[in-house]
Every structure is written in C-alpha cells, then in structure tokens.
C-alpha positions as CSV (number, residue, x, y, z in Angstrom):
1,X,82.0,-114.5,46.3
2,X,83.1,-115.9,43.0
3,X,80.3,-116.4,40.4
4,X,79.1,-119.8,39.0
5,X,80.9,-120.8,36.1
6,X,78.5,-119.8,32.8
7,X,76.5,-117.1,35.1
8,X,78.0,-113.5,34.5
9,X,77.8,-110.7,36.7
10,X,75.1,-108.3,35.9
11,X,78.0,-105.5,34.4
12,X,79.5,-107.7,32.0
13,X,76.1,-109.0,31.2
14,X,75.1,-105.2,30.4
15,X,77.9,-104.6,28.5
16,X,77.5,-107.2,26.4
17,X,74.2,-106.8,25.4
18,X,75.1,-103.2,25.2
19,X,78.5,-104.2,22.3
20,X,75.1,-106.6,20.9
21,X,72.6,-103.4,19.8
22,X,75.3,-101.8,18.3
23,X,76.8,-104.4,16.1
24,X,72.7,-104.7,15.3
25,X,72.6,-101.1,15.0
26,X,75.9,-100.6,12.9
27,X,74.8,-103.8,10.8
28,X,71.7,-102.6,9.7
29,X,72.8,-99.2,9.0
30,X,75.4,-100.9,6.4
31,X,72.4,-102.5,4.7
32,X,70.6,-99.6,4.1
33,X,73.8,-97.2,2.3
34,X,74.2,-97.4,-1.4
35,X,77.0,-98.4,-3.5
36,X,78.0,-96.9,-7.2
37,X,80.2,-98.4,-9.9
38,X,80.7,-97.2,-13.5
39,X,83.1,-96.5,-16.3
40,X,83.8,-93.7,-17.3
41,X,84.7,-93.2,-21.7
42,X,86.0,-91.0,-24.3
43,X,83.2,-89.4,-26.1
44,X,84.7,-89.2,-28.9
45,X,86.5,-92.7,-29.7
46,X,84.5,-94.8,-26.3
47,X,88.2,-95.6,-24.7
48,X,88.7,-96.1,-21.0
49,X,89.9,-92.7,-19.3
50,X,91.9,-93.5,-16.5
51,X,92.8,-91.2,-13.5
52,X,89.4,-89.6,-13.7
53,X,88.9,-87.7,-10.6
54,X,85.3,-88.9,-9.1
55,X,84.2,-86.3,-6.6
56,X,80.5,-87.2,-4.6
57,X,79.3,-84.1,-2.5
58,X,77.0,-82.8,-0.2
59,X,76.6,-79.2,-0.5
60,X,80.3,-77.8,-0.2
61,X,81.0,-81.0,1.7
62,X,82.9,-83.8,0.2
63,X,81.6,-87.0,1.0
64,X,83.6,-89.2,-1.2
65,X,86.6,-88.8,-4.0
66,X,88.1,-91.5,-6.2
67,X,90.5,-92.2,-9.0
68,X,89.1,-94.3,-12.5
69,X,91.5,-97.5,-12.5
70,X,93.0,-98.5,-16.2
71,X,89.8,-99.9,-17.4
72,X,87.8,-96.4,-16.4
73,X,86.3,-98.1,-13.5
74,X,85.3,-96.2,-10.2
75,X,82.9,-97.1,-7.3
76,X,81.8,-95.7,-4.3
77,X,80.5,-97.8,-1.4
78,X,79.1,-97.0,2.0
79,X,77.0,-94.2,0.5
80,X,74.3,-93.4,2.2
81,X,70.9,-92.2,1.0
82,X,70.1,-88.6,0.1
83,X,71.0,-86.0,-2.7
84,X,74.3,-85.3,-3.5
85,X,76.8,-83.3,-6.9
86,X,78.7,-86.2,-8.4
87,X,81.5,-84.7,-10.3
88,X,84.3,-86.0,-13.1
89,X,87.2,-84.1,-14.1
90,X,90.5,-84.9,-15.6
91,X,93.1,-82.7,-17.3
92,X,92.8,-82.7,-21.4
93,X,89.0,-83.6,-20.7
94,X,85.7,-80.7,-20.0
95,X,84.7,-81.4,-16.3
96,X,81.1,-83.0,-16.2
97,X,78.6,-82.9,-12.8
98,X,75.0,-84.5,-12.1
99,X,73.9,-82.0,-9.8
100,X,70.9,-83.7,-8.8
101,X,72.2,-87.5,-7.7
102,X,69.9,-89.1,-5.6
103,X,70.7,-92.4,-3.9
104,X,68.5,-94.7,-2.8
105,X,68.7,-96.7,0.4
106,X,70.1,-100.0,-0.2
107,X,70.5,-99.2,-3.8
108,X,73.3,-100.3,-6.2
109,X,73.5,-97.8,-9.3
110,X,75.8,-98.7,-12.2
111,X,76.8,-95.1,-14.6
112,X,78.2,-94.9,-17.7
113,X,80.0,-91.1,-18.1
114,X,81.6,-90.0,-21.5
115,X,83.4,-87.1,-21.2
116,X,84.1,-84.3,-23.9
117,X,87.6,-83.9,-25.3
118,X,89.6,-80.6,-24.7
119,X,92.5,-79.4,-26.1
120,X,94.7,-77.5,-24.3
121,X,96.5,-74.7,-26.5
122,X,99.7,-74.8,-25.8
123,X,100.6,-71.9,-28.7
124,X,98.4,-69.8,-28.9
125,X,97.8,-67.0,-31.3
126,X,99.2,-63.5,-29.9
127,X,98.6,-60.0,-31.4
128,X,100.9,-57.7,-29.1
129,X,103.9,-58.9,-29.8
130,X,104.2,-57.4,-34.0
131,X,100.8,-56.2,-34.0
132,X,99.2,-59.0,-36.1
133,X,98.6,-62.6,-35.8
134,X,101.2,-64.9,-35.2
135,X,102.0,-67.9,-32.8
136,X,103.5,-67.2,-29.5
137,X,106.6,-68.8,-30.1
138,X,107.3,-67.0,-33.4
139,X,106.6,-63.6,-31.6
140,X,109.7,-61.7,-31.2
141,X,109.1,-60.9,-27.8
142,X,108.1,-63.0,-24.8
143,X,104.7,-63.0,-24.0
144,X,102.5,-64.7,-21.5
145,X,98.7,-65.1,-22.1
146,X,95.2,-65.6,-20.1
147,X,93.0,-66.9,-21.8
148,X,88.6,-67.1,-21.5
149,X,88.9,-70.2,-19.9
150,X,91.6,-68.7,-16.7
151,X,89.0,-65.8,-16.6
152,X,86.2,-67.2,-16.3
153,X,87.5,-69.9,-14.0
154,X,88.6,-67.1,-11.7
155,X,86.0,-64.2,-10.2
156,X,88.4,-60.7,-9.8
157,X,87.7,-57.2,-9.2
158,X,90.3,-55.6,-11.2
159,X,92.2,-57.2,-14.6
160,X,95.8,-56.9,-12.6
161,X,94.5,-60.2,-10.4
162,X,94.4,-62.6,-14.1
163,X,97.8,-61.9,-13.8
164,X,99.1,-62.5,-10.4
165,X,100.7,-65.9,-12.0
166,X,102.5,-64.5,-15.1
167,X,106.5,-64.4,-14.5
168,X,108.0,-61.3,-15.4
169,X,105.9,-58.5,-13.8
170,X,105.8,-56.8,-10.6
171,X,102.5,-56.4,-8.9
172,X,102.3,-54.2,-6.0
173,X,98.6,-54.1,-4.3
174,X,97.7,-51.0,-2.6
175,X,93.8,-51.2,-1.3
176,X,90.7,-53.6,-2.7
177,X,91.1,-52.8,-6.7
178,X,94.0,-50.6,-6.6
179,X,97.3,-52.0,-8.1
180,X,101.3,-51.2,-9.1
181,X,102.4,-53.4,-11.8
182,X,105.5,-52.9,-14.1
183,X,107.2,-55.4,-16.0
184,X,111.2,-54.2,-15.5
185,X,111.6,-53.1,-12.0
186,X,111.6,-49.9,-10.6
187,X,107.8,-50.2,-9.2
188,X,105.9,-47.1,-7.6
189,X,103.1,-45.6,-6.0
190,X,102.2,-43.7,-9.8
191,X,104.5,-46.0,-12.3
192,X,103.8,-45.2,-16.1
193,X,106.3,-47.6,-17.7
194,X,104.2,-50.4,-18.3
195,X,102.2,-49.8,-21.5
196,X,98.4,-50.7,-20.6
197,X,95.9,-51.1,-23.8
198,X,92.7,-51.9,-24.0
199,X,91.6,-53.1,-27.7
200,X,94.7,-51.7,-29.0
201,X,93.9,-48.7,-27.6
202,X,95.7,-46.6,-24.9
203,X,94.3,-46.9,-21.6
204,X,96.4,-44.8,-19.0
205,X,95.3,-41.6,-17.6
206,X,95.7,-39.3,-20.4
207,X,96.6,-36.2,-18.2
208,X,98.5,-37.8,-15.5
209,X,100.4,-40.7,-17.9
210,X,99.7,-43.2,-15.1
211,X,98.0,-45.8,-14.7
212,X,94.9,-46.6,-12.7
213,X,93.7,-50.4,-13.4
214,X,90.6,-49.5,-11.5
215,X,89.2,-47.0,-14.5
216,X,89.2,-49.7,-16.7
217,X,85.4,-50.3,-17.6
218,X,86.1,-54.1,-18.5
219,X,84.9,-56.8,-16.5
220,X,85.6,-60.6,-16.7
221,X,82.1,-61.3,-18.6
222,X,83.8,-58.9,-21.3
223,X,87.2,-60.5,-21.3
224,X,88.5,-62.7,-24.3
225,X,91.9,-62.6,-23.2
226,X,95.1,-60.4,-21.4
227,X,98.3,-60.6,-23.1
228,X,101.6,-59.4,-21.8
229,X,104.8,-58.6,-23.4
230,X,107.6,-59.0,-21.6
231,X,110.8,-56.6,-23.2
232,X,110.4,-53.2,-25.1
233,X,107.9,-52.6,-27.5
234,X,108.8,-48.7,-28.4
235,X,109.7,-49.8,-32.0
236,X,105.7,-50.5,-32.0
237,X,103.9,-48.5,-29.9
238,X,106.6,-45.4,-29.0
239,X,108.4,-44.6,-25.9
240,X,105.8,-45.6,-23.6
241,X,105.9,-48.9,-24.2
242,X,109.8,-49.4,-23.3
243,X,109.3,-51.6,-20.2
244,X,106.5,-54.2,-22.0
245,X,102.8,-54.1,-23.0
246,X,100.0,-54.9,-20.9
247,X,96.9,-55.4,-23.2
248,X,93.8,-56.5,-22.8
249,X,91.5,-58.0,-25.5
250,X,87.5,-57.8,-25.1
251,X,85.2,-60.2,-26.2
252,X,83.6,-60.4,-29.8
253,X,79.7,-59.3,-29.6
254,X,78.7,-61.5,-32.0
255,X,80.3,-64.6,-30.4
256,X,78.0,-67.7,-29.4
257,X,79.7,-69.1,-27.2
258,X,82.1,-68.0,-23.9
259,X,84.9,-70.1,-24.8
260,X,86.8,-69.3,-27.6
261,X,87.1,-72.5,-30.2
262,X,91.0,-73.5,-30.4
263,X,90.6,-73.8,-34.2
264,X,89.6,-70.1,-34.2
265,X,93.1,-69.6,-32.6
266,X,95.3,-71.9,-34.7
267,X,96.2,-71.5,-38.6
C-alpha cells in the first residue's frame, strides 16, 4: 500500500532523525574546538617573517601544520581542547616551541611570536687545511666541515656517522660503531690511509697504524666540530696523511654556551 502523502514510513522516518543527532552532534562539537591566529616577527627589527613553519602537536602526533602568509599571519581552526607543543621554525631563524599550549574549549587565542635571528656560516674558519686559521675558501685544500649545531642536532655512537653526508669519503660500516672510511678509494677491512686526529693529535692505533673510530674517547657532548680534508696533506703532517685528514676538534672547557658564536669564527 502506498503511504499518505506527508506521512513517511517508519525507516525513512528513523533515518532521518538518525542524519538529525548527528548534524546536532557534529554542530556542537564545532562549537566547542578552538581556533589560533597570530603573527609571527623578527626580533630583531619587528618585520613580518613569512613561510614560518607553524607545527601544533600532540605528543609525537601532529595535529596541525601551517605556513605564515606575507604579513606573518598563521591560524589554526578546528582545534580542539587539550595540551598540545606549538612549534615555529624557518631557515635563517632559531626554532622556538611552547611546550605547554593549552587550549580552551570554544576559545579564540591571538599570539604574537618573535623569533631570534641566525646566521648561517657559510665560510667558516678551518684549521686542517695549513694548520692555522683561515677561511675555508682560502684553504688550499678542499675541506668539508660539521659543525656544533649538525652534532648536536644529530645523536651518533661513533664520530664516522657526522659524516655520512660529506662528499668525498668512503664509508664502509662493519657492526654497531665499527667503521672503514678513506677519502681516495681503495677502502678495507684495516685501511690506514686516511689520517685521523684528534686535537691535532694522532689518533690511530699506534702499533697496528690503523684505525679504530670506536677507541676514540670523544662523544658528541665534547664535540666542537669535524673537519675533513679532502687531497694530500703529507707536506703537513708526513706520509700518513697522503689520502686526506680526518680531524676532530673538542670543545673549549671554559665555553658558556653549546653553540659556538659565528663572530668567534669570522675575522
């Protein structure tokens, strides 16, 4: 039998009141999350910074990530309430998190972030190249450098791993902190021709003339820097050195801070 026109069966009636609760449901629910704007300024001179990387999180869980627009604006809608990490970061600029960001149900928050300039050393002062200080592009020799930043940015069990990246070198790995690592070919299970130094001083096996990254008693809290030398450097440091220097600098003890200040690096 056919229904009376404006009576529904009791299905469709269902179903519709069913689509009703959760339009209510879903509409209150999107009353109740949070939304957060701000800008996001030089510290230094109060301009704009644009494509600012806005990261809110939960715990290793990303919940949201935006870009700041021309003007340094962001925003974040549909959050809902809780404690999250809201992080900036951007290039040339020192990353800055609230750790603690709690959001309020309903609430609208409006932040103002300045971030801390950085400068990013693109010359920086070597010592392994003529043994004394001079600017990587003036060194006779090509060399590559890691600095404090990459190694503390970075959580290794042996040095060889700082330098995975660096072109030029051959890195064989043979069990959890055991590596092979020459810088002009002809790699091998107990290769000598790379010259390893520690501080300017030797730090191969003395008996064996090999050597064993895994005696090295320096660890990344002790690292300044690793510079490596790419070409012969027998006029300098004698015949061992005829495939490249691998040398790596400790930290000053009576240092402040963990980073290094570019001006200390730059005449």
């Amino acid at each position: 039998m056919v229904p009376m026109a404006g009576i529904l069966p009791s299905s469709a009636r269902g179903a519709l009141l069913l689509s009703s609760l959760v339009l209510s449901a879903t509409g209150a629910l999107g009353a109740q999350n949070a939304t957060i704007t701000g800008t996001v300024l030089d510290s230094a001179t109060n301009r704009a910074l644009d494509e600012v990387r806005v990261v809110l999180a939960r715990g290793p869980t990303v919940v949201l990530a935006v870009t700041t627009d021309r003007s340094g604006r962001f925003m974040l809608n549909d959050v809902g309430r809780g404690q999250y990490a809201l992080s900036f970061a951007r290039l040339d600029y020192t990353p800055h998190t609230i750790p603690d960001f709690d959001v309020a149900a309903g609430a609208t928050l409006e932040l103002t972030i300045r971030l801390e300039p950085r400068p990013i050393v693109i010359n920086p002062i070597v010592v392994s190249a003529s043994r004394s200080e001079q600017k990587a592009l003036d060194a006779p020799a090509s060399v590559s450098v890691v600095d404090t930043r990459a190694i503390e940015e970075r959580n290794t069990l042996s040095a060889v791993d700082h330098v995975y990246a660096v072109p030029g070198l051959d890195i064989a790995t043979t069990g959890l902190m055991q590596h092979e690592m020459v810088a002009r070919g002809f790699n091998n299970s107990a290769s000598g021709a790379l010259l390893v130094m520690t501080d300017s001083r030797y730090a191969h096996v003395p008996s064996l003339r090999i050597n064993v990254y895994s005696f090295i008693p320096l660890t990344d809290e002790d690292a300044s820097r690793v510079e490596v030398v790419r070409g012969p450097g027998a006029a300098l440091y004698g015949s061992n050195a005829a495939n490249g220097v691998f040398h790596l600098i400790s930290r000053s003890p009576f240092e402040w801070t963990a980073i290094w200040k570019p001006a200390e690096w730059i005449s």
